[in-house]
C-alpha positions in Angstrom: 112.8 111.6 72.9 115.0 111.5 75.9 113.5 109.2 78.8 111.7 111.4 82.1 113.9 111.9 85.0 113.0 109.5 87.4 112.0 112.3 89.7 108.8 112.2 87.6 107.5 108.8 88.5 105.3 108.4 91.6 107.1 105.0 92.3 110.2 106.9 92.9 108.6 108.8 95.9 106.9 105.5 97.8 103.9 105.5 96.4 102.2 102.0 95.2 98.9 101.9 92.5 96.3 100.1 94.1 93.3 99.1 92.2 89.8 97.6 93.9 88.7 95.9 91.0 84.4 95.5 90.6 83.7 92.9 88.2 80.4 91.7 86.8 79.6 88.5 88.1 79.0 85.1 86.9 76.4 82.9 89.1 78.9 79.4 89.7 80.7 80.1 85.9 85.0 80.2 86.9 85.0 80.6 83.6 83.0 83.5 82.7 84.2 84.8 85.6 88.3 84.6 85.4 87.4 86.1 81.6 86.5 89.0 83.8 89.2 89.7 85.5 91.4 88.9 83.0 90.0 91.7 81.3 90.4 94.0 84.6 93.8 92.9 85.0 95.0 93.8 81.8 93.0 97.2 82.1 94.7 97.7 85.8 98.3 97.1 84.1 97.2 99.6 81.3 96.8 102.2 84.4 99.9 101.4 85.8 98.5 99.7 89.0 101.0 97.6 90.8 98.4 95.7 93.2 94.6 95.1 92.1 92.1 93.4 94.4 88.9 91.8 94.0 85.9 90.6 95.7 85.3 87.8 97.6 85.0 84.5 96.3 85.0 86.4 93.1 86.3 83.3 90.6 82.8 81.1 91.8 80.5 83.8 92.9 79.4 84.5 96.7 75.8 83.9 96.5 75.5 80.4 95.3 75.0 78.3 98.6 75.6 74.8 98.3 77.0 74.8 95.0 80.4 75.7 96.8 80.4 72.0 97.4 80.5 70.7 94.0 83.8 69.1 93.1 83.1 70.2 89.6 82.8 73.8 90.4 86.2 73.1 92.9 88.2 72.1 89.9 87.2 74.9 87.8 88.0 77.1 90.1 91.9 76.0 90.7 92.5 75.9 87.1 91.5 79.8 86.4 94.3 80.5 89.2 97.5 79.6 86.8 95.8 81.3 84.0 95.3 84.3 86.4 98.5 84.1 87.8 100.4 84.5 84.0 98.1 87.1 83.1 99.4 89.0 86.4 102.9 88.4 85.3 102.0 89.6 81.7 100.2 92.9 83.1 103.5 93.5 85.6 100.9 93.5 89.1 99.8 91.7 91.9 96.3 90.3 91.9 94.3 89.6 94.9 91.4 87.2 94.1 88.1 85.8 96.0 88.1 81.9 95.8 87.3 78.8 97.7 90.5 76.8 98.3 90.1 72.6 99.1 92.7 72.2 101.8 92.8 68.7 103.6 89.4 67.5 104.3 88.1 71.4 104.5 87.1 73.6 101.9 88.4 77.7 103.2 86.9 80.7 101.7 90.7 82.7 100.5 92.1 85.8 99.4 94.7 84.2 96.8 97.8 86.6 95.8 98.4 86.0 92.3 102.1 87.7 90.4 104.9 87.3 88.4 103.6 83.9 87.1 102.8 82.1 90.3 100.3 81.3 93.0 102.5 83.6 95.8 100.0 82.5 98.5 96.3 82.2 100.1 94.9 83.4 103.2 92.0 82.0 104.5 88.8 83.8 106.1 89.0 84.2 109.8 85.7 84.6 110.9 82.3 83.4 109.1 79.5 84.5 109.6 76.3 82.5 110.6 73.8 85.2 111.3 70.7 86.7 109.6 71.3 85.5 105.9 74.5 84.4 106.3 75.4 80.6 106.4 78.9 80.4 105.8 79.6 77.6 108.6 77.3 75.3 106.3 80.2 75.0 103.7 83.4 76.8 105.0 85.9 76.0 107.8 87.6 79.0 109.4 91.0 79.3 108.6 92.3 80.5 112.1 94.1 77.5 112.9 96.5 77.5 110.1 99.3 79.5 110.5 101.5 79.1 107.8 101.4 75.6 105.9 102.0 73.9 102.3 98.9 73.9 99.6 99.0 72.0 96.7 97.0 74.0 94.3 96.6 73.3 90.4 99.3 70.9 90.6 101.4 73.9 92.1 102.7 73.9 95.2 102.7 77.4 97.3 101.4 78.8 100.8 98.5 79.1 103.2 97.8 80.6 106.4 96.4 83.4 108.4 100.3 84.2 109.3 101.3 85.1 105.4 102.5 88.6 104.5 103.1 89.1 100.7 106.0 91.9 100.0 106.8 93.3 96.3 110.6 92.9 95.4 112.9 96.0 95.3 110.1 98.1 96.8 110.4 99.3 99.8 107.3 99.8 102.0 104.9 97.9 99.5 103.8 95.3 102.1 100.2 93.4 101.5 97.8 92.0 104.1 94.9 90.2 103.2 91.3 89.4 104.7 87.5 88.7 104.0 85.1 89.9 104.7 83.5 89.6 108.1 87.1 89.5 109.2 86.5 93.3 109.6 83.7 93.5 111.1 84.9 91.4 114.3 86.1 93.3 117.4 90.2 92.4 116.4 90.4 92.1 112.9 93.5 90.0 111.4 94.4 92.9 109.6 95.4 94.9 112.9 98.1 92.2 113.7 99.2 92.7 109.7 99.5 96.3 110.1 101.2 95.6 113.2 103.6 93.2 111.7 104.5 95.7 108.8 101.8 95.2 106.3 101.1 98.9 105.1 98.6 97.7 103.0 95.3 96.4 104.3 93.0 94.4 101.7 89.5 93.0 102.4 87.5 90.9 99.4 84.1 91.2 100.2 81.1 89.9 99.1 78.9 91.8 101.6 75.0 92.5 100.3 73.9 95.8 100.3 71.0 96.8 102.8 69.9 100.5 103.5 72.6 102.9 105.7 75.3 99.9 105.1 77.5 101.1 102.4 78.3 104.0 105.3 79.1 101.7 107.7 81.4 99.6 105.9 83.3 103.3 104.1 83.0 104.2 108.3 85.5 100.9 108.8 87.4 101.5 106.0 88.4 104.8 107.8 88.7 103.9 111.0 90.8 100.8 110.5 93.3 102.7 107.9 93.7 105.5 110.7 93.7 103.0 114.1 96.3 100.4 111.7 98.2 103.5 110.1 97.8 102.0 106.8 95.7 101.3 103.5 92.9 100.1 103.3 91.2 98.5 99.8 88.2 97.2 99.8 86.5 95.7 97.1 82.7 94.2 97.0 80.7 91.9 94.7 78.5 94.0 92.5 76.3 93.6 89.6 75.4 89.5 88.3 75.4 87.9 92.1 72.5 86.0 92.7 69.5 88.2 94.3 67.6 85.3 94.9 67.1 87.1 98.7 69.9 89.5 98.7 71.1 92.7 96.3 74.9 94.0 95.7 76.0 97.7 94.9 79.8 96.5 94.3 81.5 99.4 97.0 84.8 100.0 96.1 86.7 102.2 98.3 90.4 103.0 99.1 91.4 104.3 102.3 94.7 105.9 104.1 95.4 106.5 107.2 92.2 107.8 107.6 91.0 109.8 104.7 89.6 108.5 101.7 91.1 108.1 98.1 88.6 106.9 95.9 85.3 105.6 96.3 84.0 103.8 92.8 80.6 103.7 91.4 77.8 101.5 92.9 75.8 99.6 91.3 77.0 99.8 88.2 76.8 96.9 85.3 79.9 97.0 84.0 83.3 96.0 84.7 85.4 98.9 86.5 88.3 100.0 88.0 89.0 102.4 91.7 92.1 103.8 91.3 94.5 105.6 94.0 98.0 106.2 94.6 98.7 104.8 98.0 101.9 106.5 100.0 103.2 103.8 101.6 106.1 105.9 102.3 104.3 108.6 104.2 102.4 105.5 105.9 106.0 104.4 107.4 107.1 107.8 108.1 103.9 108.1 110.0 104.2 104.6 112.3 108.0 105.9 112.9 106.8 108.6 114.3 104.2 107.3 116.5 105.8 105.1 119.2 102.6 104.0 120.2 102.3 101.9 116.8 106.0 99.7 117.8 104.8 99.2 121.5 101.6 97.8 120.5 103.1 95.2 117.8 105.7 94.4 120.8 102.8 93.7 123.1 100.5 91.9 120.6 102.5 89.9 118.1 103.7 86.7 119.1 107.0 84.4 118.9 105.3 82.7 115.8 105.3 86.3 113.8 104.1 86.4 110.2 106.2 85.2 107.3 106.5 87.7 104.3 106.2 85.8 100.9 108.1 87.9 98.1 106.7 88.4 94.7 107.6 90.9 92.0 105.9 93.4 90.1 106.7 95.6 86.8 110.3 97.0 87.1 109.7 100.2 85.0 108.7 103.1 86.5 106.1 105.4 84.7 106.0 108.9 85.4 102.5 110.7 85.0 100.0 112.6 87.5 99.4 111.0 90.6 96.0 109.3 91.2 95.0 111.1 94.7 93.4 113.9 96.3 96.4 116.6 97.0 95.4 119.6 98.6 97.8 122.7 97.3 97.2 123.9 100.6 97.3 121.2 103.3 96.5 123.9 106.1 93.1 124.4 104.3 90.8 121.9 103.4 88.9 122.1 99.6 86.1 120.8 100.8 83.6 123.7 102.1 82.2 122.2 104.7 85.3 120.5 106.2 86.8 124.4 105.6 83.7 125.6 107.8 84.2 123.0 110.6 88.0 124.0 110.2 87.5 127.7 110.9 85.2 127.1 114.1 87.5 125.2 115.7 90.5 126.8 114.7 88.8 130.0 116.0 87.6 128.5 119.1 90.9 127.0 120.1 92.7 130.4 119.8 89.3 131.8 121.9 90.2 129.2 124.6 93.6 129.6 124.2 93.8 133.4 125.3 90.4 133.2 127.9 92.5 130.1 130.3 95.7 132.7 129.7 93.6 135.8 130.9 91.9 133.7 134.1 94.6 131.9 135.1 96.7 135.4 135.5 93.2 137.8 136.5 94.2 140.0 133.6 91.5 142.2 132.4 93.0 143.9 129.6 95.0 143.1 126.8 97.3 145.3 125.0 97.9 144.4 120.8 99.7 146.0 117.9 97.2 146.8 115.0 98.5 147.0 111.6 96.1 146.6 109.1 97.7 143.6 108.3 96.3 139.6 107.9 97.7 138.7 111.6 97.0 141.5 113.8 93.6 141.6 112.4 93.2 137.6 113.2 94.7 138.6 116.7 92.1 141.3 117.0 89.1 139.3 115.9 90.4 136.6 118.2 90.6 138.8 121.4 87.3 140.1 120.7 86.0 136.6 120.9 88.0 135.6 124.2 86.8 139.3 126.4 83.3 138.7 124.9 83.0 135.1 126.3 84.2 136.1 129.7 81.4 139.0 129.9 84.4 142.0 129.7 83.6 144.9 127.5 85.9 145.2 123.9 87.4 148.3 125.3 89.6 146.2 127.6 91.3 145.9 124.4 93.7 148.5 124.1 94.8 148.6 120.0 97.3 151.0 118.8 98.5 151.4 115.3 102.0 152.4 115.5 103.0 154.4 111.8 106.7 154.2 110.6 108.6 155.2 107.8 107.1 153.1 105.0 103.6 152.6 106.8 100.9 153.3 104.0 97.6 155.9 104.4 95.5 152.5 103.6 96.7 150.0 106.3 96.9 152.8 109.1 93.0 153.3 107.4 92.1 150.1 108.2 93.4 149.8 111.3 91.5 152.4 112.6 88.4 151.1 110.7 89.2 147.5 112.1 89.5 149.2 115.4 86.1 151.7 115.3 83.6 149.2 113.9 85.0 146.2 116.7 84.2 148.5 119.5 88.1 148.6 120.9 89.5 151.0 122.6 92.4 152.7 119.6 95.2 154.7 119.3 98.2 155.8 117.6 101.9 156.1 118.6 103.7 157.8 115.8 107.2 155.8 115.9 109.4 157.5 113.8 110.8 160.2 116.0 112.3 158.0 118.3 113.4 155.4 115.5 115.3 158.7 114.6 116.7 159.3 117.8 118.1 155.6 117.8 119.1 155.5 114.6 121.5 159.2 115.3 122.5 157.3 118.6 123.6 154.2 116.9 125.5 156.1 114.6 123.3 155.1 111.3 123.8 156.2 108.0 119.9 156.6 107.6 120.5 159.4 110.7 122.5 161.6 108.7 120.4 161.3 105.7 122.1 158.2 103.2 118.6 156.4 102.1 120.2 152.8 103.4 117.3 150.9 104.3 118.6 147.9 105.8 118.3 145.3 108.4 119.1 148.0 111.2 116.7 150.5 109.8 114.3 147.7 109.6 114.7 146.6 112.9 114.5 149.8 115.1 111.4 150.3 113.9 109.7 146.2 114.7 111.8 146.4 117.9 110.2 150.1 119.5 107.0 148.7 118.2 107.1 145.7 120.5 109.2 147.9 123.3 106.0 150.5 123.3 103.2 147.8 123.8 105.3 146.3 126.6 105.5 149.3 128.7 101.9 149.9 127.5 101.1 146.4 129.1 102.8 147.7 132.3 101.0 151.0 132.2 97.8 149.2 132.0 98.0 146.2 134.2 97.7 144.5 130.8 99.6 141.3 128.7 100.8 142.1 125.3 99.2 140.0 122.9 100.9 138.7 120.1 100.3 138.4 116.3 103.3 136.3 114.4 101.8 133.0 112.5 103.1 129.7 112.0 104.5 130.4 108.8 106.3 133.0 109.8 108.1 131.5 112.7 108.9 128.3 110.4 110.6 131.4 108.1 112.0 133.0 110.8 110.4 136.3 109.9 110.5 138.2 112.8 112.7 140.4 115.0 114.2 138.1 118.0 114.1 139.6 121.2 112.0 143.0 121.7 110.4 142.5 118.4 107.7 141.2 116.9 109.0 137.5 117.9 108.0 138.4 121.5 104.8 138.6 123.3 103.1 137.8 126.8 100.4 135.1 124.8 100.4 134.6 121.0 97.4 133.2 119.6 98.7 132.7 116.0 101.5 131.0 116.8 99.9 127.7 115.9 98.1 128.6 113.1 99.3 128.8 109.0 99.4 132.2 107.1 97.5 130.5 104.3 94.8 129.5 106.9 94.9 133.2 108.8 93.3 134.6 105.2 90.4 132.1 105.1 89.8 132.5 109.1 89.6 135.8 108.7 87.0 135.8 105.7 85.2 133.1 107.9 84.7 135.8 111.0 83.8 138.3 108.4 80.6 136.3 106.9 78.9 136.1 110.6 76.3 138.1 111.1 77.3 140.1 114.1 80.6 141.1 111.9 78.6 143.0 109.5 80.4 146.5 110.9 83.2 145.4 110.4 83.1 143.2 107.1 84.1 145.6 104.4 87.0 146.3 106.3 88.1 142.6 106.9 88.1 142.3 102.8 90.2 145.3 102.3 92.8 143.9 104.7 92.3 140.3 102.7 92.9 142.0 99.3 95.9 144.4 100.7 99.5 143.3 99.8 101.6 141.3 102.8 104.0 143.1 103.7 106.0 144.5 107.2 106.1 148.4 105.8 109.4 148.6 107.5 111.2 149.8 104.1 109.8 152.6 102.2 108.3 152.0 98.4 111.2 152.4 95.5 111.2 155.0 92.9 108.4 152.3 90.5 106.3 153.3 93.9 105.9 149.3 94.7 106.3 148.6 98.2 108.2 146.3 100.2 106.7 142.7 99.3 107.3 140.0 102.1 106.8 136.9 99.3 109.5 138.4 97.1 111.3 138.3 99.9 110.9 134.8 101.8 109.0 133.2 98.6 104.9 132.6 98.2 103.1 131.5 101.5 101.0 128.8 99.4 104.7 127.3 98.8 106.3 127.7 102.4 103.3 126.2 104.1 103.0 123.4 101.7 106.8 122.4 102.7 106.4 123.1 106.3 103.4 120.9 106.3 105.3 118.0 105.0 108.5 118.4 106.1 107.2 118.9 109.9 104.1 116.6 110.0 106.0 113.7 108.7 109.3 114.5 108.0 109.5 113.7 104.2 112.5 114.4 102.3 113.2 117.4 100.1 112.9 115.5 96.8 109.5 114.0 97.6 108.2 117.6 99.3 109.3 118.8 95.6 107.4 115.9 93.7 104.2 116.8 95.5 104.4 120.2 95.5 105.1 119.9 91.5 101.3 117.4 91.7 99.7 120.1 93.6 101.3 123.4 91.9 102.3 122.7 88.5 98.8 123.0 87.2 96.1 125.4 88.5 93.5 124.1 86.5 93.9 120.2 87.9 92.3 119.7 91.2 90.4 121.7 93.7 91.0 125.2 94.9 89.9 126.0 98.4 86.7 127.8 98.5 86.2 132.0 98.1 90.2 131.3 97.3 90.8 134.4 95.0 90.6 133.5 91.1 93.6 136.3 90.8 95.4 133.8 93.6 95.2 130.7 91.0 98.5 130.3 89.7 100.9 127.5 88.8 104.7 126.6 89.5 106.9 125.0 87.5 109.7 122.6 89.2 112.5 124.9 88.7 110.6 127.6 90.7 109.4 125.5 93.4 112.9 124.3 94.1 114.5 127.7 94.3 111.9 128.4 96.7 112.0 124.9 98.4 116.1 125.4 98.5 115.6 128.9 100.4 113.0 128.0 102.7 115.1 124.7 104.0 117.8 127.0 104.7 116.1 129.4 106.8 114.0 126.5 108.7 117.0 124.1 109.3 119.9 126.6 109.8 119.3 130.2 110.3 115.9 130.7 112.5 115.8 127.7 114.8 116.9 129.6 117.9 114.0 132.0 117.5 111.5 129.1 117.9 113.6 128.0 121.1 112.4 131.4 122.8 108.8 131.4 121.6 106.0 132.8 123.5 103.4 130.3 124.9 100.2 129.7 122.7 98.0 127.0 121.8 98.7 124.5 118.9 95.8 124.7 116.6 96.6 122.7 113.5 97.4 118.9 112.8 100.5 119.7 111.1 102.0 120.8 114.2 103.2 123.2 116.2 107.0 124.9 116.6 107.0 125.2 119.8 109.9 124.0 121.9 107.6 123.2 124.7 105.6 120.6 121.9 105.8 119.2 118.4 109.6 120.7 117.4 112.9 120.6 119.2 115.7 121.5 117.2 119.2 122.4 118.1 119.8 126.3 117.2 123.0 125.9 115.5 122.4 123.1 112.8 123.0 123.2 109.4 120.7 122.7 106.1 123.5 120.6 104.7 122.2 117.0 104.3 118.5 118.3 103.5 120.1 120.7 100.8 122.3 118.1 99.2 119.3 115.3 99.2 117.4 118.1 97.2 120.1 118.7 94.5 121.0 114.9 94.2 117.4 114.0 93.6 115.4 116.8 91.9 115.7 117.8 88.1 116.7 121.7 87.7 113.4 121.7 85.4 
């Protein structure tokens, strides 16, 4: 069997396997206890994990008081550390373990790197506690004061200090901080300067008893210091067999990035196990790059001494295989319902706001809007309903008109007017073919004299009158034109420049995904003051996307926008990740591959459509991927130089000159084009 493309392996793309290892505990046994991780080591190198971490003080136990000060126990202790050590070089990954380290005439709580065969280096715990039951000051030094120094461990020589970075050979981006514990809890943990330094992945051993409401505040600063450090986080806590003499232990397990949560692991379990997650430390630099803030602040904070980065090696091979990590197949719209539902309002309410400051700030009354039966005009609709009814004007200040052409169908036209009668606006209709006939005799067009040639010209008389009518309407009614394009449509360049459909006084879509517009719209359509008009707004979700600008073939199918520019699920899935954090081609078509290639892995959003379920294979997703980088990087740029004003609504930016994209309107597609073919597998 011929070996997978290297494409295939999630190592290839920047991401690391992290493991937060929970094992069952042995009171004061280094024995009994390294036998335990051995076991999770080998398990985590079964998995394919290139860093596992584990609690605090894991080789002694945490909760065994002044045993910690028995040489005995001491010397147990070091010698499970070369065992650990080969068994990390055996199982190709770094281990992270919990034990107290003898250095000089002080005894340091550490977080000891373990790989490739050696003791790479300890870090000592910053801050110990000495509160409510905590008594760590009765056996433990703080380690603040060493920077970086020598430790004779084992009869091994190797590293300690709060300054020590460890980085992974060959393996770029997989950069390891370490702390304990409390060290996370104090108002500047040392893992901020680590981030800042260029760790990009956080690790805290914790021992950390479990009291009521605690196990949210710790997952709460897992979050919060992945997103503030633009990093990992891992965080691993002693569970099951520590001492309950006065305490208990649920053994959290949780990884973190940049925010948003990648596993969580059972509590209070009594067995051994493993929490497993793909970390992107890729994305992670991509995302620091990015944000200047991140380099002024590790200019401002870190001083002359800096951090010294230890090197250590992991497994060469790379496995290919599923990635381990939520990976939303449309990044525009959360799985999760409620985070959908929290989505929706505020998407809604920003394109509300959006168009009431417009309408103040130039004492318009009225607003004048195109109404197609389509997804976007009806999300325009729904929106300027919102904005008149906030400021106390009556809907029929809202002047829709449905504007038939040649290829416009009896059952959008019938919505429109349905949308339009149950919303309370003030409609009409502009029949636009007669003068699309007149310009298209003027200009001399074959369509004129009766040759079915349906092409970009035909096309394009009809989207430009359409605009040119609701401008003069605007004029005629001491209106503003309101516009309807989308997100994804301006990142495809699917509109008509000029007096088309790419131009507008406001547009409240603008900043909002086509993939998002469908589940906005079914989200106005469930409240209860939409109830007129909900049948309708499920009759526009289940209708076809399309401009009716050509009309439908001899087979009677009409003109279809996604055979045209490709599926919306795909082009917003690489506009997402191409725009929010500028990945390259071949990693936008590994992760679009994770999130596509099988509909029945992972979530779907929810009410998504089961009809709407469906999978890509690679070869398909990079035809697509190919067409869409073309049109974004070369061919539609100078449309989104000339774009109407309107408010950015989602965190994967906006294409606004004015805001998160400036582009020169004559590049090319070249170098993105030629990354694609160099590093993506035709199938």
């Amino acid at each position: 069997m011929a070996e997978p493309h290297a494409f295939h392996a999630p190592r290839a793309h920047g991401f690391v396997r992290v493991a937060a290892a929970t094992p069952v505990v042995h009171v004061a046994d280094p024995a009994a206890n390294a036998e335990e991780h051995l076991a999770l080591i080998r398990r985590a190198g079964e998995a394919g994990a290139d860093l596992v971490v584990f609690p605090e003080l894991s080789l002694s136990a945490y909760a065994i008081d002044d045993l910690h000060m028995q040489a005995a126990l001491l010397d147990a202790v070091e010698a499970q550390l070369p065992v650990l050590a080969w068994e990390a070089g055996e199982a190709g990954l770094a281990a992270v373990v919990g034990a107290p380290i003898r250095h000089g005439d002080r005894l340091l709580n550490c977080a000891v790197l373990l790989a490739g065969g050696e003791i790479i280096g300890a870090v000592p715990k910053t801050y110990l506690p000495n509160y409510r039951e905590y008594y760590e000051k009765r056996w433990f030094s703080p380690g603040d004061d060493i920077g970086v120094e020598t430790l004779r461990i084992a009869g091994i020589d190797s590293w300690i200090g709060t300054r020590l970075l460890f980085e992974a050979d060959d393996r770029t981006g997989f950069v390891v901080g370490l702390e304990v514990c409390e060290d996370f809890w104090s108002p500047l943990p040392p893992s901020t300067r680590q981030a800042l330094a260029g760790a990009r992945i956080l690790c805290n051993l914790s021992a950390s008893n479990i009291v009521i409401g605690k196990a949210e505040e710790r997952a709460m600063l897992c979050a919060s210091q992945s997103a503030r450090a633009m990093s990992a986080y891992v965080f691993a806590a002693s569970g099951w067999g520590e001492s309950t003499t006065d305490l208990a232990w649920d053994g959290q397990a949780t990884i973190h990035e940049l925010g948003a949560c990648l596993a969580s692991g059972e509590r209070f379990s009594l067995e051994n196990h493993l929490t497993l997650a793909d970390v992107d430390v890729d994305r992670i630099g991509l995302d620091r790059l990015r944000n200047g803030t991140f380099a002024d602040c590790a200019r401002r904070e870190l001083d002359e001494e800096g951090f010294i980065r230890l090197g250590f090696r992991v497994r060469e091979t790379a496995a290919a295989g599923p990635l381990i990590r939520p990976l939303d197949r449309f990044p525009f719209v959360p799985d999760d319902p409620a985070r959908l539902d929290q989505d929706c309002y505020e998407a809604f309410n920003i394109q509300v706001q959006g168009l009431m400051r417009r309408m103040t700030s130039t004492g318009s009354e009225r607003i004048v809007i195109g109404v197609s039966g389509g997804l976007d005009s009806t999300q325009a609709l729904l929106v300027a309903c919102g904005a008149l009814d906030r400021l106390g004007l009556p809907r029929t200040n809202i002047l829709g008109f449905t504007m038939p052409g040649f290829a416009t169908s009896d059952h959008t036209k019938s919505n429109a007017w349905s949308l339009m009668t149950a919303l309370g606006v003030t409609g009409a209709e502009i029949d636009i073919r007669p003068a699309a006939e007149r310009m298209l005799q003027d200009i001399g067009h074959a369509y004129a004299d009766g040759q079915p040639v349906h092409d970009i010209t035909f096309e394009n008389v009809q989207a430009g009158l359409r605009t040119d009518y609701l401008f003069r309407l605007a004029n005629q009614n001491r209106a503003f034109v309101l516009g309807t394009g989308d997100l994804s449509e301006l990142a495809l360049g699917w509109a008509t420049y000029g007096v088309g459909d790419h131009m507008s006084h406001y547009n409240v879509n603008g900043g909002v995904a086509k993939t998002l517009i469908r589940h906005l719209i079914r989200w106005v359509a469930a409240r209860p003051d939409m109830a007129g008009a909900s049948d309708t707004l499920h009759a526009i979700l289940d209708t076809e996307i399309s401009p009716e600008l050509v009309p439908a073939g001899p087979d009677g199918r009409i003109q279809s926008t996604q055979d045209t520019v490709g599926p919306y699920a795909l082009n917003d899935f690489f506009l997402f990740h191409i725009t929010r954090y500028g990945m390259s081609p071949s990693k936008v078509a590994f992760l679009a591959h994770q999130a596509w290639g099988d509909a029945g892995r992972g979530e779907w959003p929810a009410h998504h459509p089961d009809s709407d379920r469906v999978a890509y294979d690679l070869a398909t997703i990079k035809s697509w991927l190919r067409k869409f980088l073309v049109r974004f990087f070369q061919t539609s740029q100078f449309k989104r130089s000339a774009l109407p004003n309107g408010p950015k609504v989602v965190t994967g930016g906006s294409l606004s000159p004015r805001g998160d994209w400036r582009a020169p309107s004559d590049g090319t597609a070249r170098t993105w084009l030629d990354e694609l073919d160099a590093n993506v597998p035709d199938g």
